[in-house]
ZAMARGU-4260 file (C-alpha; in steps of 0.2 Angstrom, whole numbers, plus 5000, padded with zeros to 4 digits):
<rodrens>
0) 4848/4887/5089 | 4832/4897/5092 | 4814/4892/5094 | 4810/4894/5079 | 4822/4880/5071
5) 4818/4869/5083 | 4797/4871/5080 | 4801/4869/5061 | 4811/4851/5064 | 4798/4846/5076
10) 4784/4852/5062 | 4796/4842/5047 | 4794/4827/5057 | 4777/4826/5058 | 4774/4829/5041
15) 4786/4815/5037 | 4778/4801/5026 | 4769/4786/5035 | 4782/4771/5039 | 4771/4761/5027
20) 4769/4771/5013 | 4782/4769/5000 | 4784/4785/4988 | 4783/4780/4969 | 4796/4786/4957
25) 4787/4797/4944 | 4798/4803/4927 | 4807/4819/4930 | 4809/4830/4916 | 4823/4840/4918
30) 4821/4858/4916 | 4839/4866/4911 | 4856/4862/4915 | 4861/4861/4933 | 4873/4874/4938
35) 4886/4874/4950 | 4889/4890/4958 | 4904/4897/4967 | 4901/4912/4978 | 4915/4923/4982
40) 4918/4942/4990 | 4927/4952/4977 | 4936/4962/4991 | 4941/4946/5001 | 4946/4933/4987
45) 4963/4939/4981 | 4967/4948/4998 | 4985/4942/5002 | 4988/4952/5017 | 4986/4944/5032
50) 4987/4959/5047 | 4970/4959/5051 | 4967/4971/5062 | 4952/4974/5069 | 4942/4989/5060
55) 4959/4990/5049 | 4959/5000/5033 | 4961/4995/5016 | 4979/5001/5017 | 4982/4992/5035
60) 4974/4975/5028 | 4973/4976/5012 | 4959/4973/4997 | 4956/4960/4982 | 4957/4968/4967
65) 4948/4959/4951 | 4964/4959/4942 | 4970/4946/4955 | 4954/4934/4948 | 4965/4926/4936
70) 4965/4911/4924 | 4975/4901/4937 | 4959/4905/4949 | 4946/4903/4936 | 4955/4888/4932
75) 4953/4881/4951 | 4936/4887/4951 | 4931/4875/4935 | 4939/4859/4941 | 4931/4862/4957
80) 4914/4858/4947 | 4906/4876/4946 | 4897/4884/4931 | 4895/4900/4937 | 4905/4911/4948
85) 4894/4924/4958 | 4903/4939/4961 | 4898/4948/4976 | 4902/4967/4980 | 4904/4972/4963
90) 4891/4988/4962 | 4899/5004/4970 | 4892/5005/4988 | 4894/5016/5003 | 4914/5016/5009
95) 4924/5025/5023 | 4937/5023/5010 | 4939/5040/4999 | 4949/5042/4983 | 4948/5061/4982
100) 4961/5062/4967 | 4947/5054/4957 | 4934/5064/4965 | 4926/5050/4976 | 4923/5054/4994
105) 4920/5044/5007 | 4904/5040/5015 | 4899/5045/5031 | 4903/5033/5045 | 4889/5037/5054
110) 4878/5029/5039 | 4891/5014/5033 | 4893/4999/5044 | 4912/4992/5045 | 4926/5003/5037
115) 4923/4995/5021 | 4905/4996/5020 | 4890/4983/5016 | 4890/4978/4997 | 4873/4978/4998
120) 4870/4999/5004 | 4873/5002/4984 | 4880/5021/4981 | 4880/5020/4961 | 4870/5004/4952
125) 4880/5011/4935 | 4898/5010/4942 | 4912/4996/4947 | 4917/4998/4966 | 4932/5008/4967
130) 4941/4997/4980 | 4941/4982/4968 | 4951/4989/4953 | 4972/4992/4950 | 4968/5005/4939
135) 4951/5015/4947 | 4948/5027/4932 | 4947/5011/4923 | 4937/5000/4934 | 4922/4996/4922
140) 4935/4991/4909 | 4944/4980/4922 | 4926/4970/4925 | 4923/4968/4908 | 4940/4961/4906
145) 4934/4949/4923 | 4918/4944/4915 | 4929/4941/4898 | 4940/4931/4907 | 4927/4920/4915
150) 4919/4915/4901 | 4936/4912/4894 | 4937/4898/4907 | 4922/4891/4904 | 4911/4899/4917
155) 4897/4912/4917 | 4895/4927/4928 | 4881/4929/4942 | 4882/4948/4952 | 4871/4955/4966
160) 4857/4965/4960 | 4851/4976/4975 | 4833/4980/4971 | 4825/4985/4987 | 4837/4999/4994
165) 4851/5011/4991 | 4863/5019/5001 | 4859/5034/5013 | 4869/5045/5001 | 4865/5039/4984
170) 4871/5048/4970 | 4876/5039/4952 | 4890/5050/4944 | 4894/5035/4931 | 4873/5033/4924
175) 4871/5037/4906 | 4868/5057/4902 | 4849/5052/4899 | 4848/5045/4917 | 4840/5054/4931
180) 4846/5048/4946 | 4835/5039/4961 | 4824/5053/4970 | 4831/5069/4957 | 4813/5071/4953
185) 4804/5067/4971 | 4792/5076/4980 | 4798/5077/4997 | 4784/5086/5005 | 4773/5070/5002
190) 4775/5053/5012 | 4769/5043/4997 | 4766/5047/4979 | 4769/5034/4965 | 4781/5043/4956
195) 4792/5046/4969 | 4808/5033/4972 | 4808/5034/4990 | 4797/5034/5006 | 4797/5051/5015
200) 4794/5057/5033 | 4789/5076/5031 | 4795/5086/5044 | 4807/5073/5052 | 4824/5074/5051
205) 4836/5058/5053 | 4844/5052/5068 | 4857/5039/5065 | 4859/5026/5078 | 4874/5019/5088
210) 4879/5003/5085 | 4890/4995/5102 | 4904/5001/5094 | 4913/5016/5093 | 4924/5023/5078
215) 4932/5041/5080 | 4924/5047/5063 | 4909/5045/5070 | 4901/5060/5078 | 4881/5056/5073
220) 4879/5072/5064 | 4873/5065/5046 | 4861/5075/5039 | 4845/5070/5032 | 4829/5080/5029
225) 4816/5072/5029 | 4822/5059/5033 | 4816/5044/5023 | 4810/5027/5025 | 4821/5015/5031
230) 4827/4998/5019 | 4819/4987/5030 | 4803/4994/5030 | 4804/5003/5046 | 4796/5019/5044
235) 4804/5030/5058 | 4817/5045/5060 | 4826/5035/5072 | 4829/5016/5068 | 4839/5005/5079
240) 4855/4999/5079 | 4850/4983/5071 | 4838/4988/5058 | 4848/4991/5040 | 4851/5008/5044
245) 4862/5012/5033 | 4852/5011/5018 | 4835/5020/5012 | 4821/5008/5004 | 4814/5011/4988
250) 4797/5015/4982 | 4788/5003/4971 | 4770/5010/4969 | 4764/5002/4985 | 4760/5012/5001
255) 4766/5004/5013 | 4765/5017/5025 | 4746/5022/5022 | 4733/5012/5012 | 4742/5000/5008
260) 4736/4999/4990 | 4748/4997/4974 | 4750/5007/4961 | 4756/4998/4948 | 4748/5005/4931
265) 4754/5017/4923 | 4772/5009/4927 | 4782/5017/4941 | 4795/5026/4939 | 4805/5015/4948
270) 4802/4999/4939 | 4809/5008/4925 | 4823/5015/4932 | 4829/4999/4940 | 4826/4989/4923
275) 4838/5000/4914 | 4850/4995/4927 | 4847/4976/4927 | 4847/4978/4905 | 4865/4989/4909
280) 4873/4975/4917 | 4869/4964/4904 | 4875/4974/4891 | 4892/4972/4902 | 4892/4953/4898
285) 4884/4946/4916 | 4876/4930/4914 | 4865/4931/4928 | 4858/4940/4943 | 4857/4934/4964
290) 4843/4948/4967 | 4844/4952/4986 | 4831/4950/4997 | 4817/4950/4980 | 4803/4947/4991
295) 4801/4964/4999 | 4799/4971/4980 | 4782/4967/4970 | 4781/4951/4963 | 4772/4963/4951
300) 4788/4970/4945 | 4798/4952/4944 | 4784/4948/4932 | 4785/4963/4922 | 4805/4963/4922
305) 4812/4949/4921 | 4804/4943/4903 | 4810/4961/4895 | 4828/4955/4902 | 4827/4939/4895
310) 4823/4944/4880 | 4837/4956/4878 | 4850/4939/4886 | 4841/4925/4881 | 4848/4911/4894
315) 4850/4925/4910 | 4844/4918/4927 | 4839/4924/4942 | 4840/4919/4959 | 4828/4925/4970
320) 4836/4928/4990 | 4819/4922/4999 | 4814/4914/5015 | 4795/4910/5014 | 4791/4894/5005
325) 4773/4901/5006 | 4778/4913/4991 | 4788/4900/4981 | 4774/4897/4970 | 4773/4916/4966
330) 4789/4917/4966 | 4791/4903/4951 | 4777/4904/4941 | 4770/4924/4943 | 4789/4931/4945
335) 4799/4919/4934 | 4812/4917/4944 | 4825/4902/4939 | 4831/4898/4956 | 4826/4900/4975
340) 4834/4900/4990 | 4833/4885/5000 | 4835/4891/5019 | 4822/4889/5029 | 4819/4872/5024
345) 4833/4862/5019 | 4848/4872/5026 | 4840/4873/5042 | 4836/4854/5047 | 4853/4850/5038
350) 4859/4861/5053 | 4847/4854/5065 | 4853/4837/5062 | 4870/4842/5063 | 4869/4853/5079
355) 4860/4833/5086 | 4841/4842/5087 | 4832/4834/5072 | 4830/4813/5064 | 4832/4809/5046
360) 4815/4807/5045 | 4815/4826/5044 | 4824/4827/5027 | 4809/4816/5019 | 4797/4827/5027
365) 4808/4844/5017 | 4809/4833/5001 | 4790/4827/5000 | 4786/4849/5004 | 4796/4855/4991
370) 4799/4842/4979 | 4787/4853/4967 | 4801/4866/4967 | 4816/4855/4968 | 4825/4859/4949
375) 4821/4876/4956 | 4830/4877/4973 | 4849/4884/4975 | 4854/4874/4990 | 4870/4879/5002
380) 4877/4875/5015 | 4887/4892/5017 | 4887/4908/5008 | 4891/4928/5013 | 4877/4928/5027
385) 4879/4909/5036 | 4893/4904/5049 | 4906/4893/5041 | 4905/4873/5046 | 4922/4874/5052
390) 4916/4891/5064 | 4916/4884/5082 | 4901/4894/5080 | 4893/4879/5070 | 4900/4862/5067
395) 4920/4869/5073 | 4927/4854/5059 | 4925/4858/5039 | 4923/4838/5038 | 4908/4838/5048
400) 4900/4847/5035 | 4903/4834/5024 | 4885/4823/5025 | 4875/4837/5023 | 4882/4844/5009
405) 4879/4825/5001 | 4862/4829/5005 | 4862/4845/4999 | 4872/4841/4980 | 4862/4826/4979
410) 4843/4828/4987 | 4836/4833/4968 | 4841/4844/4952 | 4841/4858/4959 | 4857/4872/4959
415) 4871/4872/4972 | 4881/4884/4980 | 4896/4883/4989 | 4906/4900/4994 | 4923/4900/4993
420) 4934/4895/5007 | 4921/4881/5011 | 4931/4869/5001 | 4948/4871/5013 | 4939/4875/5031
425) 4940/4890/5033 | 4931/4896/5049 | 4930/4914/5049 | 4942/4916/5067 | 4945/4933/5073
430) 4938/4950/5077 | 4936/4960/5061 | 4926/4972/5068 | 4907/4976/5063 | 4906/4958/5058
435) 4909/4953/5074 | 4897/4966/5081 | 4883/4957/5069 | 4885/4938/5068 | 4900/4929/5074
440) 4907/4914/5063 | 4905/4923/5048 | 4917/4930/5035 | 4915/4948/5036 | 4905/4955/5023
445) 4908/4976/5030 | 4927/4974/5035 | 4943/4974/5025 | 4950/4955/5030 | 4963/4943/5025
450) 4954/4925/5022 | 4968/4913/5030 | 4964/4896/5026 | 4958/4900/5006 | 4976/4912/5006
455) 4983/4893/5007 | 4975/4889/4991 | 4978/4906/4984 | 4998/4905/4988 | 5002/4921/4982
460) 4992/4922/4967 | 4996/4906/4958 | 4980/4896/4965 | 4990/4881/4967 | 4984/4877/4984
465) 5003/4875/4989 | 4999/4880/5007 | 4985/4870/5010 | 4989/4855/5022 | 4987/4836/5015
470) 4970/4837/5027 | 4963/4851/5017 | 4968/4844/5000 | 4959/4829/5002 | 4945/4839/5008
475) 4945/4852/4991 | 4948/4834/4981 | 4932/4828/4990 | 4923/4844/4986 | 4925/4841/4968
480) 4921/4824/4967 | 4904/4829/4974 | 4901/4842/4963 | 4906/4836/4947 | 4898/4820/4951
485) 4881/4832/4957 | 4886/4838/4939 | 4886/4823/4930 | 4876/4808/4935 | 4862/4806/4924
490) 4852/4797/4942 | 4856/4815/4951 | 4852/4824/4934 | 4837/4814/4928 | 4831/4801/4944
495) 4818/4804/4954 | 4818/4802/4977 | 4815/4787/4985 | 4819/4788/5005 | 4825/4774/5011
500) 4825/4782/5029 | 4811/4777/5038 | 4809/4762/5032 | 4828/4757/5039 | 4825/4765/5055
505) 4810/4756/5059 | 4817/4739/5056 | 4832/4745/5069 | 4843/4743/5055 | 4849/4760/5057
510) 4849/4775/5071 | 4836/4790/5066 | 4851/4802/5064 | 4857/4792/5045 | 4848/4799/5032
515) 4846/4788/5017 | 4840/4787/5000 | 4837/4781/4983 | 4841/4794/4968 | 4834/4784/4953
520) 4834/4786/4934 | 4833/4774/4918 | 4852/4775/4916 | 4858/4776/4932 | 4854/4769/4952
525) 4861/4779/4966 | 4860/4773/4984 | 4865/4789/4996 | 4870/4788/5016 | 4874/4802/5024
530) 4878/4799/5046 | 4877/4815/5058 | 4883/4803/5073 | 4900/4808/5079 | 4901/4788/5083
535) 4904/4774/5069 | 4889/4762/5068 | 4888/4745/5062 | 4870/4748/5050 | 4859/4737/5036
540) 4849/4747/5022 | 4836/4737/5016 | 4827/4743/5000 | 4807/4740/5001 | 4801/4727/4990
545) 4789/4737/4980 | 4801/4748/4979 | 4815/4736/4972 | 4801/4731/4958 | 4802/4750/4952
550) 4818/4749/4949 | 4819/4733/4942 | 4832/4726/4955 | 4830/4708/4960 | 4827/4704/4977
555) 4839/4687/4976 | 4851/4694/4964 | 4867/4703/4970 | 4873/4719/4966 | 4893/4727/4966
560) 4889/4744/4972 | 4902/4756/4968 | 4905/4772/4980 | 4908/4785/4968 | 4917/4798/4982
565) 4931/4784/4987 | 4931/4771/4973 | 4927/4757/4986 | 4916/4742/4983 | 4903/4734/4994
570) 4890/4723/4988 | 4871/4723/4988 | 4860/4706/4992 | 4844/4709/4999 | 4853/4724/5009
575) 4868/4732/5012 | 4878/4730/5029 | 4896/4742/5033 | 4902/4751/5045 | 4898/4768/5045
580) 4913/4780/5053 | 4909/4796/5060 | 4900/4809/5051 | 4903/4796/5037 | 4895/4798/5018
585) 4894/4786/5001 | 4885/4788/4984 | 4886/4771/4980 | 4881/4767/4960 | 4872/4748/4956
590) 4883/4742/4944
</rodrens>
């Protein structure tokens, strides 16, 4: 873990609350429905080969196609607790995979990284990704049938919107005739001009990089004159290896490159353009967009965009990907954004705690920072970008992942994610190829892969989970439980934080590595416990006495509490004493 995850536990911890200051429990007024999102990698999902050859093509290992998103799928996807399934790689992108007898050529390997290419390097924002379709002249059909099919099941459809950047060789041969394309009317000659759609270097002629790895097609002759701007923000002929490379950034009105002043009024060109996309797509039946990383566009445009799409969907959301809570106020209130990412804060001390490098206390400290925002935060605990829990890259066992992802379901009202795979263990093993060369412990999002462990669930297309392992079925079963519950419970819904955390450890009644808290509502009394010890531990939660007058418990009176993920009892008098096991979790209910 690097430096800067270990300065942000030590910072969360001492921004905890004082031990002798017990936080009230304020009304919450719920906001919206909370929704349940299920990620999952078109090209991956209904993959059942299983070759995997490293850098293989889509013939050697094979390619999900949206016809194999069926209702037995959806159907698993539903019961699992999800509202909305987020499709990512939809939107045609840059491919080493051609189709000439549709006219559709492939990419060149010098600008696409992986075989299969990135799903965010988009090559089209009016067209369905080729590689995803039975049929490929009737791809868009075959997603409209998808999203028909998903709302069928009950659930609503999230896709990628990629706002900031477009592939090197962009060029829409699906847009409406009325259309011009990104950079058709461009002045190349000038570095920066509001009406233009990209950033240019006059004079300059792009040099591809070479990543560490080698493929034959690749011979580093790509042409590009001038060469323009990388996506991000890197304004040189020659970015490195590690720099997105393969994409060009677009132009919003600000000069980024010179004065650095906007030019927002009259509206750009681009904002225009890129709204007809996002209104495209919703004419397609979407319900909502994930916008990749939203924060390197104006907040300007959010503003001006997002209302004119909600008023032609009434009831769309948008997730904003972002990483700096500094700009979740603009993000919310100027941008209108539904949802944020909850990385940097949560995610990373969950991780922190369970990699043994943070207390409980700092889960408090993330609460009492962003509680402002909580109905507002999408909280993971794996999606396309993270290592999976079970990686030995992270936790190496999918049910260590299991406290924090109570902590993360049951913290607040806000959204939460899970990405598919997470619910059986899958831990993203072998060697891909360009995956491997980026982040290890990760499912790949640029090479053509069979998913092993979420095959076993997928058993040949009838998502039955006839080849998961009793282990893993409990684990999927445990999954739902949570997320219907998360769902559900009018405390997790409706009720407001209380931590019980400090207090406990303080007294000695518990070790700094259990976090604990109350999730309270009118209807409803929640007592969470989450344990990152690897060790069982005998521990007492107390619950403050002015505490316990808010919620109108009686200090001598005692209570059956009901753990709502095993249906065991225990009882509550003046505290509650078990036996914590191992990474062990409860949501117990006062009855």
């Amino acid at each position: 873990m690097n430096r800067w995850l270990l300065l942000l536990a030590a910072l969360l911890v001492a921004c905890s609350p004082k031990k002798d200051t017990l936080p009230n429990l304020p009304p919450v007024k719920p906001t919206h429905n909370r929704i349940i999102v299920y990620q999952l990698m078109v090209r991956l999902f209904g993959n059942k080969l299983s070759v995997n050859k490293r850098f293989g093509t889509m013939a050697e290992n094979g390619c999900g196609k949206m016809n194999d998103i069926n209702d037995a799928a959806l159907k698993g996807i539903k019961e699992l607790g999800a509202t909305h399934v987020w499709y990512t790689g939809i939107i045609e992108h840059a491919s080493c995979t051609p189709y000439p007898e549709y006219g559709i050529e492939a990419d060149d390997p010098d600008v696409v990284k992986g075989v299969a290419g990135s799903p965010y390097s988009i090559r089209d924002y009016y067209d369905v990704h080729p590689d995803l379709a039975i049929n490929v002249p009737n791809r868009i059909k075959e997603f409209e049938e998808l999203v028909q099919r998903t709302h069928n099941n009950g659930l609503k459809v999230i896709i990628d919107f990629v706002p900031n950047h477009v592939a090197r060789r962009y060029r829409s041969d699906a847009k409406p005739r009325t259309v011009r394309d990104l950079g058709e009317d461009d002045n190349p000659n000038l570095a920066f001009s509001p009406s233009n759609n990209f950033y240019y270097l006059p004079n300059q002629r792009f040099v591809p990089p070479k990543p560490p790895y080698q493929l034959a097609e690749m011979d580093g002759k790509f042409d590009e004159y001038p060469a323009r701007a990388t996506a991000n923000d890197v304004f040189s002929p020659q970015p490195f290896a590690h720099d997105w490379y393969e994409a060009v950034k677009l132009n919003y009105g600000a000069d980024l490159q010179g004065t650095g002043k906007t030019y927002f009024n009259p509206v750009p060109d681009t904002w225009l353009k890129m709204r007809d996309i996002l209104l495209y797509w919703v004419d397609k039946g979407v319900d909502g967009f994930r916008c990749d990383v939203a924060w390197m566009v104006p907040v300007e445009f959010w503003n001006w965009v997002i209302p004119q799409v909600k008023a032609r969907k009434p009831g769309m959301i948008f997730i904003a990907e972002i990483y700096q809570p500094e700009l979740y106020p603009d993000f919310l209130n100027k941008a209108s954004f539904d949802y944020l990412y909850d990385k940097v804060q949560l995610y990373d001390t969950l991780r922190l705690l369970m990699e043994g490098k943070a207390e409980a206390e700092a889960i408090a400290a993330v609460q009492q920072t962003t509680g402002y925002a909580g109905p507002h935060l999408l909280h993971f605990m794996e999606n396309h970008d993270e290592q999976r829990i079970a990686s030995p890259y992270f936790a190496g066992n999918p049910w260590k992942g299991l406290p924090a992802m109570v902590v993360s379901a049951t913290i607040d009202n806000g959204a939460v994610l899970i990405y598919f795979g997470q619910e059986v263990g899958e831990p993203a093993e072998g060697d891909p190829g360009f995956q491997t060369f980026e982040k290890k412990g990760v499912t790949t999002k640029m090479d053509y892969w069979g998913v092993p462990e979420h095959q076993k669930w997928m058993n040949g297309g009838a998502f039955d989970g006839g080849g998961l392992s009793a282990d893993q079925q409990d684990l999927r079963s445990t999954y739902a439980r949570l997320l219907n519950l998360a769902r559900n419970s009018h405390a997790l819904l409706h009720g407001s934080f209380a931590d019980l955390s400090a207090f406990n450890a303080e007294r000695k009644n518990i070790s700094k590595r259990i976090v604990t808290y109350m999730r309270a509502s009118a209807n409803e009394k929640l007592m969470v416990v989450a344990g990152f010890n690897a060790y069982p531990e005998r521990i007492t939660i107390e619950i403050p006495e002015k505490l316990m007058e808010q919620l109108h418990l009686k200090s001598d009176e005692p209570y059956l509490l009901k753990d709502l993920l095993s249906n065991t009892e225990a009882t509550y008098q003046n505290a509650l004493t078990i036996t914590l096991q191992p990474y062990g979790y409860h949501i117990f209910r006062f009855q």
